[in-house]
Each structure stands twice: as C-alpha cells, then as structure tokens.
C-alpha positions as CSV (number, residue, x, y, z in Angstrom):
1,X,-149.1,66.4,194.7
2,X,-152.4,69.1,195.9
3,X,-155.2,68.6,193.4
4,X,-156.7,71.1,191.4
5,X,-158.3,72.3,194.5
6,X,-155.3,73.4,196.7
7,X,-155.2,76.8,195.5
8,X,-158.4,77.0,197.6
9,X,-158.2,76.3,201.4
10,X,-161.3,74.0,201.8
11,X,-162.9,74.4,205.5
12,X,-163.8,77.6,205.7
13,X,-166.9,77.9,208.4
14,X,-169.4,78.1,205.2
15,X,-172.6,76.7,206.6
16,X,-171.0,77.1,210.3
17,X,-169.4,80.6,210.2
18,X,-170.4,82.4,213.0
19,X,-172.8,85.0,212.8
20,X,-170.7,88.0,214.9
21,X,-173.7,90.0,215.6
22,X,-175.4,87.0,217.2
23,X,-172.6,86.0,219.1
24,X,-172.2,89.5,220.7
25,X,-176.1,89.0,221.3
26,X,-175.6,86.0,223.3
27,X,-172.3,87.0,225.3
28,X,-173.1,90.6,226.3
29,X,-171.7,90.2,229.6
30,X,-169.1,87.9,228.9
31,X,-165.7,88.8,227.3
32,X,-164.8,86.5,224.7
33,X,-162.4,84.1,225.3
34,X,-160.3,82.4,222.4
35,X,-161.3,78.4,221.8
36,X,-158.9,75.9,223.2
37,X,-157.2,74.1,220.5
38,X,-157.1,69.9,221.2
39,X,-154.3,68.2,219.3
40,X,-155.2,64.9,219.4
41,X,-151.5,62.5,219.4
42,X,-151.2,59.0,219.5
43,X,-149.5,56.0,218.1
44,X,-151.1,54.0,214.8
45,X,-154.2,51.8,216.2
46,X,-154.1,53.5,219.5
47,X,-157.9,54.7,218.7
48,X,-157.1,58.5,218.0
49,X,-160.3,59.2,215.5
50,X,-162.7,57.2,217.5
51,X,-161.7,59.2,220.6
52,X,-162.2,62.5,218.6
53,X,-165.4,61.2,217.6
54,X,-166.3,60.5,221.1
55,X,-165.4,64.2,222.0
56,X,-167.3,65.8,219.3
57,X,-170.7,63.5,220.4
58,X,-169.7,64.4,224.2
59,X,-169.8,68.3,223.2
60,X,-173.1,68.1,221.0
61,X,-174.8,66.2,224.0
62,X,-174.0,69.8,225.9
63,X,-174.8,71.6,223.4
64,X,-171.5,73.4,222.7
65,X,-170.3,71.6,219.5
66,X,-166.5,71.9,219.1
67,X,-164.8,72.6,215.4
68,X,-163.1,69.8,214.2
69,X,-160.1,69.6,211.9
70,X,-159.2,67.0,210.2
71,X,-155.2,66.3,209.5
72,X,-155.5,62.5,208.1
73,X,-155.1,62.5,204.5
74,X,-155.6,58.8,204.4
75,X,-158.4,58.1,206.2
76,X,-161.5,56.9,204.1
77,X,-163.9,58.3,206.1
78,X,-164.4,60.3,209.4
79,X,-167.0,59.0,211.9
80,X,-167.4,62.6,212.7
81,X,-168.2,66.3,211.4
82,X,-165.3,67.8,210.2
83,X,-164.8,71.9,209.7
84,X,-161.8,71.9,207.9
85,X,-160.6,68.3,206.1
86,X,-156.9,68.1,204.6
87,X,-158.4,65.8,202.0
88,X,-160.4,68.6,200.6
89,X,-157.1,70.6,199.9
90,X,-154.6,67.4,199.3
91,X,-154.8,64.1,197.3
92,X,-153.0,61.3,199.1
93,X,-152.8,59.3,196.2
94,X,-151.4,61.5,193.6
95,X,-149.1,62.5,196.4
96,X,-147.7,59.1,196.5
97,X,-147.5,58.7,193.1
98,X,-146.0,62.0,191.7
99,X,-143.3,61.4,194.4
100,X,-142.7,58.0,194.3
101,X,-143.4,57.3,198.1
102,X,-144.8,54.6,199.9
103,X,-147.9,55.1,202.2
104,X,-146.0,56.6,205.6
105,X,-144.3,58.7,203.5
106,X,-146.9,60.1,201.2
107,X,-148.7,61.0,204.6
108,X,-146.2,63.1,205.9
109,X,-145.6,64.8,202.6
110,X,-149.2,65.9,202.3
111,X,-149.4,66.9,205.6
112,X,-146.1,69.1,204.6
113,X,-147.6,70.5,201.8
114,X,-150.6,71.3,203.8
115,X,-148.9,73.2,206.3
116,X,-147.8,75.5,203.9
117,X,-151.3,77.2,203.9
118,X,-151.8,76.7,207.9
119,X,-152.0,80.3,207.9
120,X,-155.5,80.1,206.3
121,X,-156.6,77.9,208.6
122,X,-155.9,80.0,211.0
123,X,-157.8,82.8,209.3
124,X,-160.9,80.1,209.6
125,X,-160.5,79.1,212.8
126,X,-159.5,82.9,214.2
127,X,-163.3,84.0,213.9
128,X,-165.0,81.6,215.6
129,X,-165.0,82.7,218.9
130,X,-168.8,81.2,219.8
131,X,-166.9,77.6,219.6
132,X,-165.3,76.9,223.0
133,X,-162.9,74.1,221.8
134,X,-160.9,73.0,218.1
135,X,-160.3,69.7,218.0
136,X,-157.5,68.3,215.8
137,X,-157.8,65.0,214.5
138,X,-153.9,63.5,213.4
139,X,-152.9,60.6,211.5
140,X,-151.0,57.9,213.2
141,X,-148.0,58.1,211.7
142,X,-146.2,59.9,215.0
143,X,-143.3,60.4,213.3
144,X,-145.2,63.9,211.7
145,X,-144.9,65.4,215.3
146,X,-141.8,64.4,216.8
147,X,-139.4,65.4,213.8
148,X,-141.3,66.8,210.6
149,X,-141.5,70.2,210.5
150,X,-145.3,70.3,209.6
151,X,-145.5,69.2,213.5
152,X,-143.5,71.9,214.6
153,X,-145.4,74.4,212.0
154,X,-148.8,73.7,212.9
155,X,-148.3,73.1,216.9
156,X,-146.2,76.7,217.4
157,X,-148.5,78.1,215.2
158,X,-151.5,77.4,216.9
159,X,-149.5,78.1,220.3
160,X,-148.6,81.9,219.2
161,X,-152.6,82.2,218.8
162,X,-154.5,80.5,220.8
163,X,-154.6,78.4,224.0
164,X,-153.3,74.7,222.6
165,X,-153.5,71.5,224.3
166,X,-151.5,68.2,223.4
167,X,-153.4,65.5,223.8
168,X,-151.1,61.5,223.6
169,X,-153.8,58.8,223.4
170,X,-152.5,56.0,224.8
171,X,-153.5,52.5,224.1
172,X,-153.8,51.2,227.7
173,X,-154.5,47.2,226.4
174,X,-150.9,47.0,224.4
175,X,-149.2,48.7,226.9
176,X,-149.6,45.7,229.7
177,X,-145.9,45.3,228.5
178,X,-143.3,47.0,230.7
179,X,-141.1,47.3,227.7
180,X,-144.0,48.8,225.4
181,X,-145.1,50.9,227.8
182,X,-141.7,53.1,228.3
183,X,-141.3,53.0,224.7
184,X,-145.1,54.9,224.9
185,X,-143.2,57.1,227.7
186,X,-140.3,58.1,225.8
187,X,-142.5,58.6,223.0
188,X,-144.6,61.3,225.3
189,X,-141.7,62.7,226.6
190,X,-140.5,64.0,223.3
191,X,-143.7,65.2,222.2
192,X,-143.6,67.1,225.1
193,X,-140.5,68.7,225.4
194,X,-140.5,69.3,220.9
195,X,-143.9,71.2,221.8
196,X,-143.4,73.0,224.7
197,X,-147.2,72.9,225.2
198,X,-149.6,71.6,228.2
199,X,-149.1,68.1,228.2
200,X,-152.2,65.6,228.8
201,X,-152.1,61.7,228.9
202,X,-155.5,59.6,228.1
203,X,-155.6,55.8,228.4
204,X,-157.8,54.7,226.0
205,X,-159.8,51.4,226.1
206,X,-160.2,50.6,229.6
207,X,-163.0,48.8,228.9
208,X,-160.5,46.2,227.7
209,X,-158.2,46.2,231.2
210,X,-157.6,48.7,233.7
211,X,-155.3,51.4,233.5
212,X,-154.6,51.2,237.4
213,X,-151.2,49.0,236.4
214,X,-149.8,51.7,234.4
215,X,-150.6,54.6,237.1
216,X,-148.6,52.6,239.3
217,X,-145.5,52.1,237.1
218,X,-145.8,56.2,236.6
219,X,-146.1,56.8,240.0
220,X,-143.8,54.0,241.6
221,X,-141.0,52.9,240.2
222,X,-139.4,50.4,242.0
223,X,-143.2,48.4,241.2
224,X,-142.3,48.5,237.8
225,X,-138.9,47.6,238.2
226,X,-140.6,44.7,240.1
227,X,-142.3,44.2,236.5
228,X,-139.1,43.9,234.5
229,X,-137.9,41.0,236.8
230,X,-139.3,38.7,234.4
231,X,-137.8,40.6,231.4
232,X,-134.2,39.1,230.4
233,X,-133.4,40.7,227.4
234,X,-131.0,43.7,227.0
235,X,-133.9,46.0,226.5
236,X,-135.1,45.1,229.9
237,X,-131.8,46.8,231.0
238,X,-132.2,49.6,229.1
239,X,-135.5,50.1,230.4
240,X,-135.0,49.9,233.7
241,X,-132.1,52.4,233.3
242,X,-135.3,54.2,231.5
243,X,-137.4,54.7,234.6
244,X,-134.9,56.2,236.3
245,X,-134.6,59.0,233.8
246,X,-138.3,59.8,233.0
247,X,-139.1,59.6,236.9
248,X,-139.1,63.4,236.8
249,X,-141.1,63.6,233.7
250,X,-143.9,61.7,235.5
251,X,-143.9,64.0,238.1
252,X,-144.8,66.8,236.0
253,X,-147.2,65.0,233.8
254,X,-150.9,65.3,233.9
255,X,-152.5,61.9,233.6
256,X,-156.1,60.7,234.0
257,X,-156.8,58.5,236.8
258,X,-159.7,57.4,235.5
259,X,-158.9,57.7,232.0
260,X,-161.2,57.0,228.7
261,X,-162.9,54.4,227.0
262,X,-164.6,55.3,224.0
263,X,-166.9,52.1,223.8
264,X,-168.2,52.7,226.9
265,X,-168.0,56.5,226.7
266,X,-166.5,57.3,230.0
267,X,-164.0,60.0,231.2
268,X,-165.0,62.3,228.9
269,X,-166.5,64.9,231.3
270,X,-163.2,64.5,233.3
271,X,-160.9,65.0,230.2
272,X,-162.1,68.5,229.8
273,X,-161.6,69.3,233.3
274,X,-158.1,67.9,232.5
275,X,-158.2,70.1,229.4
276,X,-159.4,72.9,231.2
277,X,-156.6,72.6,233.4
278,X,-154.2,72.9,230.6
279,X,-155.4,75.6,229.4
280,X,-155.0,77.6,232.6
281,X,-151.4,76.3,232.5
282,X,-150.9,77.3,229.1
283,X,-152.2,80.9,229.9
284,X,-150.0,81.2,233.2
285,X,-146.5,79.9,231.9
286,X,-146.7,78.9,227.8
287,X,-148.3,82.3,227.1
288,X,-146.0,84.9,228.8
289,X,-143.1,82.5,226.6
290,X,-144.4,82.9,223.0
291,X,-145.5,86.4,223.8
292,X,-141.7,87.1,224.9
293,X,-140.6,84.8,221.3
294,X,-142.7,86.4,219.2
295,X,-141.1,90.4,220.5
296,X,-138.1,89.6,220.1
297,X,-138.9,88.5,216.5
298,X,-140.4,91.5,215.7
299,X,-137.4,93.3,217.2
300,X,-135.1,91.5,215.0
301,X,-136.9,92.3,211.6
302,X,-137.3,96.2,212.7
303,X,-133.3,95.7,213.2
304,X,-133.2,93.9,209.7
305,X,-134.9,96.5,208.1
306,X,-133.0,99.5,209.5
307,X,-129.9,97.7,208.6
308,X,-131.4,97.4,205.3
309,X,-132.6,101.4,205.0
310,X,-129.1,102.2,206.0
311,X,-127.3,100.4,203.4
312,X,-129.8,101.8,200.6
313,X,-129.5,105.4,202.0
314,X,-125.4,105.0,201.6
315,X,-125.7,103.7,198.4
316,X,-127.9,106.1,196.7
317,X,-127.6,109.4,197.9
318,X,-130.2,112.3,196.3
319,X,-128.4,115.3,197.7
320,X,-125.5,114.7,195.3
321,X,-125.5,117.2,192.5
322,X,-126.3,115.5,188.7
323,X,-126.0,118.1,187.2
324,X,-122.7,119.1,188.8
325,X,-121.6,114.8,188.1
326,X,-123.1,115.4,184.2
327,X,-120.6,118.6,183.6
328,X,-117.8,117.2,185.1
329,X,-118.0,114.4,183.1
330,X,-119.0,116.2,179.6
331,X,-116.0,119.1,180.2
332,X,-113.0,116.7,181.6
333,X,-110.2,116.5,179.0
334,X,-106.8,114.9,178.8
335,X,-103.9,116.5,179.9
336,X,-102.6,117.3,176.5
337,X,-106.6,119.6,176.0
338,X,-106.0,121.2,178.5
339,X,-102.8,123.7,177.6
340,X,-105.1,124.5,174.6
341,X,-108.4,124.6,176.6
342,X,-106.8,128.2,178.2
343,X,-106.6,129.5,174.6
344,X,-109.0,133.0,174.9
345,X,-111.3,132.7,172.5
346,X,-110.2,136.0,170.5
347,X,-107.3,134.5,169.4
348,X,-106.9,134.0,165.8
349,X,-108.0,130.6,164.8
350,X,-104.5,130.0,162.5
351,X,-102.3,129.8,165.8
352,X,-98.9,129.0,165.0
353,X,-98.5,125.2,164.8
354,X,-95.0,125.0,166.7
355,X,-97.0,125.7,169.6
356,X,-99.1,122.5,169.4
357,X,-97.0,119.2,170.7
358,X,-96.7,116.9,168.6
359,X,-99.8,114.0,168.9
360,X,-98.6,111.2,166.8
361,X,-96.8,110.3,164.1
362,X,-99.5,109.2,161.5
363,X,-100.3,111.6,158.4
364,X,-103.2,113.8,159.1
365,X,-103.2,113.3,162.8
366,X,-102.6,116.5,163.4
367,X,-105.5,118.4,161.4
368,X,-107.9,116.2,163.2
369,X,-106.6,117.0,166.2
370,X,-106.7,120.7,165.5
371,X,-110.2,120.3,163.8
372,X,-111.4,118.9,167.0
373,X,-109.9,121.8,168.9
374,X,-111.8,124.3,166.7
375,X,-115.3,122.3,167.7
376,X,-114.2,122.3,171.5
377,X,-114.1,126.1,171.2
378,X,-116.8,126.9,168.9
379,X,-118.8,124.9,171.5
380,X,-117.5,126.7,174.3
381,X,-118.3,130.1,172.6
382,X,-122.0,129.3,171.8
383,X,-122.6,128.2,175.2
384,X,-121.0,131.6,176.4
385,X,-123.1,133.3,174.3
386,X,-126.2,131.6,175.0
387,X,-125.5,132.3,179.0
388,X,-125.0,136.3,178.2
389,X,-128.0,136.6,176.0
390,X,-130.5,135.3,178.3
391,X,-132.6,137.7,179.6
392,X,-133.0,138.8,183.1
C-alpha cells in the first residue's frame, strides 16, 4: 500500500519548473510545440533503464535535457535524473506485504495504484513546454502494458494530450533464436495494436552481434523460414505459421537499421530522427482519432446530463400550487362529513339527531362525532370571519 506520502504527487518540476516568462523570452518567434512523450517498452533484462540513461546523456550533450519519469517501483536506483519517480509516491515493499503478492505482482499493483493520480502528473508535465521530449522509464514486467489497465490508463492518457511515442527495446543478442525472436514480434505486435500509438523498434546491444539477421527475418520471410529448418519442435510449426501472419505487421513497422548500443553509444542521433518521425505520424493520423474519441465523449455526458435534468424537471415540478395541495389536503373529509359539511352555519347547533346516520354502535360514539362536527364548523366560521374582517 502508498506510504504516508501518496496523498502528495512527488515530481513536481520544483528545482526544474519552467520559468514561463523566460521561455516566452527565448521562443518569441517560435510557437510552442507540446514535448513528445517516449514510452520506453521492453522485455525484463532487455536493457530498458540503461537505454533511457543513454537518451537522457545524449540530450544533455545538446543541450536540450529531456524530463524523465520514472515508472519502476522496484528499481534500487536510477542511473539517471528523474522528474517524477513512482517511488516517491508508492512503497513497493509495503505493497507486497499489505497485499500478500509476490514481486511481479506487487509491481503491477503499485503501478495500478499510481495510475490513479496520473492526472497530476499530467498537470506536471503539461507546463513544461521549454522541454522538447518526456521520457518514460517502465519496469520490465511487460505484462503492465499488454493487459493491466495502468498500461492502457497512462498510454491513452498521455495520447489525448500530447504527441506519444512507443518505444519496444529489443534485446538483439537473445533474439539470435528464430523461436525467441517471434515470440519478441508477437510481443510488439500487441503493444502496438493495445496502444494504437506510433510504433518504434530499437535493437539494443549491437555491440554484442549485429542486428542485420533480424532485419532480414522482418523483411524476408522465406530467410527465416530458412532459419526454422533446423527447428523440430511443434513450436517451430507454429512459428513458421507465425511469419506468415505478422508479415504485414512488418510492413508497417518502423525499425532501425542501424539500431542502438548503449555501451558504445550509437544510434542515438538516428532514434530521434525515428522519433521525430513518429511524432509527425502521431499528429497526421493518431491525433485527428483521439480528437474524434474524446467529442464524442463529451457528447455523450452533455446527453447524460440532459437526460438527467429532464428526469429531475418531471419529478419536481415548482409551478404546482402548495398552497392549493396544503388545502386540499387539510379540508378533504369522508363521505359521511360531507352531508353535514353543507349545513349553513346559522343553523341551530341542537339539529335534530334523526338526521345524523348512524356512525357506530359503541356508547358515546355519537357525541364525539357530533362534538367533532361542532369544531369543523366553529373552524370554518372563524376563518370566514377572519377573511371578511380584513381590511382592504
């Protein structure tokens, strides 16, 4: 469970809030342009945190240092500056424990709870318009993105704001496999099509082996079906069956040639071409799409709360007359009241009994019903009174 601190969204810019003024200073002629957010994906081990270390160096060399969120809540430490660190707003540990979970799921449970305040990070993030890219650092438990709904929370809600990115670091030395490598495909293909966001591929760790083998496999299939031939097993089968499918997928796909390596640090200047890319992808057909979403859900609260206002108004209606409901109620009488409610009130009070229907059969049930007759009229007679006495 959050610490004592989760009331308060930790990450605000504090020392690196941007100074507004300044920034209008320094981009007079320039319209501002929302950052471009970088989710950073990637299988466990695939070298996700060194890669967004990397970046961040990469951007500081060229003097545009990105903002960097940090969405690991079990990480020990981050080689790299971080704006906005879950681990600030959620405790790991006491997840785990108050939950009884094991380490994958205590992850995904604090990075559930934490998406319940993403809207404040958003607020952080939102002013900071002198930062050209937000880089989001993820843990590698995958699963968070392709079926939690923290995934789906924090990707559509970056996507509704601002130009987002997803990033799949791929780890290009245990992916020499034919049979590992589609299951990193089919692992990219469902990120991409749960997101519905620009899609972008780096193979990390060429330093260890090229990447050139799995370009061809994307690009060529029957080359890696020519790679399967020493594969027997059933998977093998199913793979191959595999290729077929995701052959279109590839087509689509934005992958660098030249991809990264983060020990030697190269690519980087070609990633955010790649990124750059994206973006203009994002702004041309991902845009237009959440715009379109996000109308029609307006449209259908407006309808809610019409339907709403329309029930209330027929429920409660103030042109009704109280006073006319408060006299109709206080002057109604029984069908047996009213033959002597037409009695004029200069009638002797000693009316001859005979005329009054019997009421019961119990001793004395008569004089209480005649006594309450006399108070109906001596009620009636005061009111009269009152109503010709008032003056004009």
């Amino acid at each position: 469970m959050a610490n004592s601190r989760e009331d308060d969204i930790v990450g605000a810019c504090g020392d690196d809030k941007v100074d507004m003024d300044s920034a209008k200073d320094n981009n007079e002629t320039a319209t501002k342009k929302y950052p471009t957010c970088i989710v950073v994906l990637g299988m466990a081990g695939s070298g996700k945190t060194t890669f967004v270390q990397r970046l961040t160096a990469h951007l500081h060399a060229r003097k545009t240092p990105p903002y960097v969120v940090n969405l690991d809540p079990a990480v020990r430490e981050v080689p790299y500056p971080a704006n906005i660190d879950i681990r600030d707003t959620v405790n790991y540990k006491e997840v785990m424990k108050q939950y009884s979970l094991g380490p994958n799921g205590g992850i995904v449970t604090s990075l559930n709870l934490f998406a319940t305040r993403f809207d404040q990070v958003l607020k952080n993030v939102h002013p900071c318009l002198c930062f050209r890219y937000v880089i989001f650092d993820t843990p590698g438990q995958i699963e968070v993105f392709t079926w939690s709904a923290s995934g789906t929370i924090i990707t559509e809600s970056l996507a509704s704001v601002f130009p987002t990115v997803i990033v799949y670091v791929m780890d290009t030395s245990r992916s020499v496999s034919p049979i590992t490598f589609m299951s990193n495909m089919l692992y990219a293909c469902s990120i991409l099509y749960k997101s519905k966001l620009p899609f972008l591929i780096a193979m990390n760790k060429i330093d260890i082996i090229s990447n050139s083998f799995a370009v061809e496999w994307m690009r060529d299939f029957e080359a890696f079906h020519e790679a399967l031939e020493h594969e027997t097993s059933y998977v093998s089968n199913l793979t191959r069956s595999m290729s077929l499918v995701l052959d279109e997928f590839y087509a689509n796909l934005k992958v660098m040639r030249g991809s990264v390596s983060c020990y030697w640090r190269e690519g980087m200047q070609e990633f955010f071409e790649k990124v750059d890319e994206a973006r203009e992808e994002y702004e041309r057909e991902y845009k237009p799409m959440y715009e379109n979403l996000k109308q029609k859900k307006e449209a259908e609260d407006r309808r809610k709360q019409e339907e709403e206002l329309a029930r209330f108004h027929e429920d409660y209606r103030p042109e009704k007359d109280v006073q006319k409901v408060a006299d109709e109620v206080l002057y109604a009488l029984p069908d047996t009241l009213s033959l002597h409610a037409a009695v004029d009130d200069g009638e002797e009070e000693d009316e001859d009994e005979s005329n009054v229907p019997e009421y019961g059969t119990m001793p004395g049930e008569e004089e209480s019903f005649h006594r309450y007759l006399q108070q109906h009229r001596q009620r009636q007679a005061e009111k009269q009174q009152r109503l010709t006495t008032k003056p004009s």
